[in-house]
C-alpha positions, 0 to 999 in steps of 0.5 A, spaced: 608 320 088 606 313 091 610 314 097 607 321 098 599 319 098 601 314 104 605 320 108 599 325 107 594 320 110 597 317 115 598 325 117 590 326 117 589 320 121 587 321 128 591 318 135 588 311 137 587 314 143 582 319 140 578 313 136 577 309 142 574 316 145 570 317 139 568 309 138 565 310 145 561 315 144 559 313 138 557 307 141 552 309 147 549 314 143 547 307 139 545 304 145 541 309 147 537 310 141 537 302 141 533 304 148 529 309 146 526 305 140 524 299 145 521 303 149 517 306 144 516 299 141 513 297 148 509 303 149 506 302 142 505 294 144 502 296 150 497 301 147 496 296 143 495 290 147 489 294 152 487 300 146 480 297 146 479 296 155 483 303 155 478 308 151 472 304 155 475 306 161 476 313 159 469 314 156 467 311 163 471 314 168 465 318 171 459 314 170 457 309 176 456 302 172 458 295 173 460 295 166 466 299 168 468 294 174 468 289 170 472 292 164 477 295 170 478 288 172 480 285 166 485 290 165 488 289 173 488 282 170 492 283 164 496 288 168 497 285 175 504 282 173 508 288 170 505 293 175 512 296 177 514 295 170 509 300 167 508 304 173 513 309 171 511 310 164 507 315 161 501 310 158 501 305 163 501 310 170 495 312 166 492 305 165 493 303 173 490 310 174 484 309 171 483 302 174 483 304 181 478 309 179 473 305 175 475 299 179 471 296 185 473 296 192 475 289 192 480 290 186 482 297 188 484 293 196 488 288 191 492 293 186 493 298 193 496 291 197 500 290 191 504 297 189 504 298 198 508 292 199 513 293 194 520 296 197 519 300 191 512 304 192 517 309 195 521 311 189 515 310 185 512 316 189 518 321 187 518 319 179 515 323 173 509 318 172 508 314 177 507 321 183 500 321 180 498 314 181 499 316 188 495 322 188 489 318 185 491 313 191 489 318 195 483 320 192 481 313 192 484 312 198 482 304 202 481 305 209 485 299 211 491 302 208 491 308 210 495 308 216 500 304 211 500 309 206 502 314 211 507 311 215 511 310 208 510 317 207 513 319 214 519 315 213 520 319 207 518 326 209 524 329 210 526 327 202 519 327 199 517 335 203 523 338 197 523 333 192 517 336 187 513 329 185 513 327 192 512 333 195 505 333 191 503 326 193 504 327 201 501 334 201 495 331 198 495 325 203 496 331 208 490 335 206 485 331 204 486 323 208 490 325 214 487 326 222 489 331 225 495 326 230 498 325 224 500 332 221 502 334 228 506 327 227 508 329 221 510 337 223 514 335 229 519 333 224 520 341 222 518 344 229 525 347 230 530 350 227 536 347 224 541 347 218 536 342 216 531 347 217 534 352 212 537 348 207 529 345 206 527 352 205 532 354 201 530 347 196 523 349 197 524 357 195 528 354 188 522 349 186 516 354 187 513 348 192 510 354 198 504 353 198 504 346 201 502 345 207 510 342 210 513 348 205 508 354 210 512 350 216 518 349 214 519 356 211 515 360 218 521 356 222 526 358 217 524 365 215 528 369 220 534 365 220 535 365 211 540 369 209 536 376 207 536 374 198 532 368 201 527 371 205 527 376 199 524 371 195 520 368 200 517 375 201 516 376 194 512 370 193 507 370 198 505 378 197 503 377 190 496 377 189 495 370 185 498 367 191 494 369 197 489 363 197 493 361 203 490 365 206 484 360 207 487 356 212 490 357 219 497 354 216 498 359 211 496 364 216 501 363 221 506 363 215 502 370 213 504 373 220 511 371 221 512 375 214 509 381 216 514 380 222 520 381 218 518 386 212 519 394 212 514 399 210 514 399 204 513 391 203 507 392 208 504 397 204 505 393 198 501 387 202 496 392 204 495 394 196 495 387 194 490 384 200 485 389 199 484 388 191 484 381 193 478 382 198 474 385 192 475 380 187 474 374 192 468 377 197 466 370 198 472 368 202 470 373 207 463 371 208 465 364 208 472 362 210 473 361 218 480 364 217 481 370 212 479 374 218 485 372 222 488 375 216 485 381 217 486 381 225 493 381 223 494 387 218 489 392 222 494 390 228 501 390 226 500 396 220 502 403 223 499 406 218 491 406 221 489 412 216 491 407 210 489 401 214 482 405 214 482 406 207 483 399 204 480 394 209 476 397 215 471 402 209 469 395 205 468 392 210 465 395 215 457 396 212 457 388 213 458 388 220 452 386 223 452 381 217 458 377 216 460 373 222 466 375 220 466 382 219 463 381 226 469 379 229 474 383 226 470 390 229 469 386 236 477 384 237 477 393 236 473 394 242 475 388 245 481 387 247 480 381 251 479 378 244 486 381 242 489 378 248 486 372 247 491 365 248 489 361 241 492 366 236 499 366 240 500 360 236 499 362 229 503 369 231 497 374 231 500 377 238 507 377 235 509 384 232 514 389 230 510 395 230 512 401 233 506 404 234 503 405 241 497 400 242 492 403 246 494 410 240 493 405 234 486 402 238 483 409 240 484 411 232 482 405 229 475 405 234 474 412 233 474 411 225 469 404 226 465 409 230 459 412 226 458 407 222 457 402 228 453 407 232 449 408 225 447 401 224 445 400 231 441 406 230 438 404 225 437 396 226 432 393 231 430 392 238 431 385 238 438 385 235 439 386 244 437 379 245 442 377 240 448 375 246 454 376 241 451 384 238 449 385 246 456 384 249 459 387 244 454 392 245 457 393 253 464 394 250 462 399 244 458 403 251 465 403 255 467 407 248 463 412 248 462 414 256 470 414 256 471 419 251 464 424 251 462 421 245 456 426 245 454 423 237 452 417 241 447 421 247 441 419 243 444 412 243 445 412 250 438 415 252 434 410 248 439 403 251 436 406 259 429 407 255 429 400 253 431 397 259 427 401 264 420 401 261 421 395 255 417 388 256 419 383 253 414 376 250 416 371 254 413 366 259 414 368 267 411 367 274 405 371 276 409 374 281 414 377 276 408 378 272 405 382 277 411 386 278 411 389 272 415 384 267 420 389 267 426 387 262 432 388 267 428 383 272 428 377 267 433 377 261 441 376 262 443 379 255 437 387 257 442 385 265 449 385 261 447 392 258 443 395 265 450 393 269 455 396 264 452 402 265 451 401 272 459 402 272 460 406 268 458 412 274 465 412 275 468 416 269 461 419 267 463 427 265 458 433 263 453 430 259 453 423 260 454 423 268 447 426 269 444 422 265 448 416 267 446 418 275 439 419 274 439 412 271 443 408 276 437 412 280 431 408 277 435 403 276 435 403 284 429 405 286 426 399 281 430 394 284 428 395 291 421 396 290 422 389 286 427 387 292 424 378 292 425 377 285 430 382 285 434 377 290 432 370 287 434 373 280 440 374 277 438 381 277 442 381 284 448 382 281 446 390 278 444 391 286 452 388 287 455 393 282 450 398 284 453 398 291 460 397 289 460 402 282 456 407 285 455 413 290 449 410 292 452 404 296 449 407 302 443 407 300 441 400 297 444 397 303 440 402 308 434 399 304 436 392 303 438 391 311 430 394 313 428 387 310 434 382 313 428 378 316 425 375 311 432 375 306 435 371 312 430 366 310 432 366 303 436 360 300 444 363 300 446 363 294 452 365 291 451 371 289 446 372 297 453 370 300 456 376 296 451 381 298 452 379 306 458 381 306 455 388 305 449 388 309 
């Protein structure tokens, strides 16, 4: 019975090898909890060690006292040897926080010196307590420091840009204490694509990180190049109405228009959808942010849908027109196309489109929608709104608009701009001799001159209505120009005589009338402008 108890246990006893496994484990397991209670030991020993210091802190954080300098400088002192200790724990990253916020700048240059010096600030940075110390660096930033805090985040860049922690504290330092050769600096290291390039998106894409400022670069280089899942998920994020505050600043505008470059029809209207609710809950953004308009820019000039384009930007935003700055520049890049060509949005990728419409279609579409409401507010608004020089050449533009297609709404407008510009007298102080000469408008004011010579050259293309009007003009136009021909030629208004000889039928006459008088307008000063009309008479 003896004999058969022994064999029945040495039959349920496990292998030796199988032991020494499970000892093993067993073992670590026990280190581990071993660990941890030292560690939460500690953690209460050092709660304990500065509870006192630390509530005063805490309750004075934000009060501008001595008391509190004092007080931060009694912790630094008991903390200056265990720093890198502490750094990395919950409790002590607070503390050291709290110390560079309350502190002085004398014992802020000493705790910066300190944890900038170390050869283990830079893993410090990618840790899960110790990334807020140098946030809270950055925010209490020492000057003399600066460039070394930034040369330690550069060396590390290419690891910290995709690494979650990290990539907090550079965009921090990016945004707010970076001059501007120093970003460039920075994304000179991500201009050009590359493996490295892709596998940095993809990271970015996996951790959520989009919106810094490094993640926009790197993702705009990668974009076309990711694998369509990828671009997929980087479309995604950035259409969703509770991320388009990127859309404030210039980098996320770049990135902005690289997507609309690789999106199909439906993705863009669902963009269109989104912008347009976020234009209604974040008016502000609009009136006073320098870049949302360039946005805006975009989406009216890549969209070939202009009759959904009218209907979710262009019917809210056009009553604020003349108020907004903004607003403002976003009509005057509709009716002039200079704006449009202008070099400076090349590097954002404001040119840059996959539209398939025609432009001068999808412009001519977009100025005819524009078109009442503008010529309404100008109607209704006042006369000095002219002297303005923005409204005034946008003015010029609005007319080429209006005398190239017959706009015959706008006859009324036409005939009151001649009106003013022909009778108006300005308040302004002048010669006698222009005084006596009548003070006329077109003799003494650039901004009434710009509008007299657009006009003027608008003779050419003129049709029924509009070129009887336009001829009777240029007319008086002429008429007062010789009869005032001395302050005529020592003004600017010389140029109106100039596009009056090469705009017009009228050529022959002004000069025929300008060469009676070549004896006294020899002895004129030659200015530019007289070496011009020389070359005529």
């Amino acid at each position: 019975m003896g004999k058969k108890r022994i064999v029945e246990e040495n039959q349920n006893e496990e292998p030796e090898e199988v032991q020494e496994v499970i000892a093993k484990a067993d073992n670590k397991k026990q280190k581990k909890i071993a660990k941890n209670q030292n560690k939460i030991s500690k953690d209460v020993d050092f709660i304990s060690f500065l509870k006192e210091d630390i509530r005063f802190l805490i309750q004075h954080r934000n009060k501008e006292n001595e008391e509190k300098q004092q007080k931060a400088e009694e912790v630094y002192n008991k903390i200056e040897g265990i720093l890198y200790q502490i750094a990395q724990t919950k409790i002590g990253g607070r503390t050291i926080q709290l110390v560079i916020k309350c502190a002085d700048q004398n014992i802020r240059q000493q705790i910066f010196s300190k944890l900038l010096n170390d050869k283990q600030f830079g893993e410090l940075l990618q840790s899960k307590y110790g990334h807020y110390i140098g946030i809270t660096m950055v925010r209490n930033m020492v000057p003399e420091f600066r460039n070394q805090f930034f040369e330690i985040l550069l060396k590390n860049a290419n690891h910290y840009v995709a690494q979650g922690d990290a990539s907090i504290v550079l965009d921090r330092f990016l945004t707010r204490e970076a001059t501007t050769q120093q970003i460039n600096k920075v994304k000179q290291l991500f201009l050009n694509h590359s493996e490295k390039i892709d596998n940095l998106a993809m990271k970015i894409i996996e951790k959520g990180i989009h919106n810094h400022l490094l993640s926009l670069q790197i993702l705009k280089v990668a974009l076309p190049n990711l694998v369509p899942e990828e671009r997929q998920k980087v479309i995604e994020y950035f259409q969703q109405l509770e991320n388009l505050d990127y859309l404030r600043h210039k980098d996320g505008i770049s990135i902005f228009c690289a997507i609309l470059n690789v999106t199909d029809k439906k993705e863009r209207k669902n963009f269109l959808k989104n912008i347009q609710t976020y234009m209604q809950q974040s008016q502000e953004h609009l009136h006073r942010n320098s870049q949302f308009y360039l946005a805006l820019q975009k989406v009216i000039f890549t969209y070939d849908d202009t009759k959904q384009v009218n209907k979710s930007i262009l019917q809210d935003i056009l009553p604020e027109w003349l108020n907004s700055i903004h607003v403002f520049k976003i009509i005057q890049s509709i009716y002039q196309p200079k704006l449009r060509d202008d070099i400076k949005f090349d590097s954002i990728g404001l040119q840059n489109t996959v539209s398939l419409k025609d432009d001068e279609i999808r412009v001519k579409e977009l100025q005819d929608y524009c078109f009442e409401s503008i010529l309404n507010s100008l109607q209704q608004s006042e006369t000095n709104i002219l002297l303005e020089s923005n409204i005034n050449q946008f003015i010029c533009y609005f007319i080429q608009y209006i005398i190239k297609y017959s706009q015959i709404q706008a006859l009324d407008f036409i005939k009151n701009q001649i009106k003013q510009l022909l009778y108006f007298k300005v308040d302004t102080i002048f010669s006698r001799e222009v005084e006596q000469n009548g003070n006329y408008w077109i003799l003494t004011q650039p901004e009434a001159q710009r509008i007299a010579k657009c006009l003027i050259q608008q003779q050419e293309i003129a049709q029924s209505e509009f070129k009887e009007i336009i001829d009777n003009y240029c007319q008086k136009i002429k008429s007062l120009l010789i009869q005032n021909l001395k302050i005529t030629l020592i003004s600017k208004a010389i140029y109106l005589l100039l596009a009056l000889i090469e705009n017009t039928n009228l050529k022959e006459q002004v000069l025929q009338d300008v060469k009676k008088n070549k004896k006294w307008i020899d002895k004129l000063e030659k200015t530019q402008s007289l070496q011009i009309l020389y070359k005529y008479i």
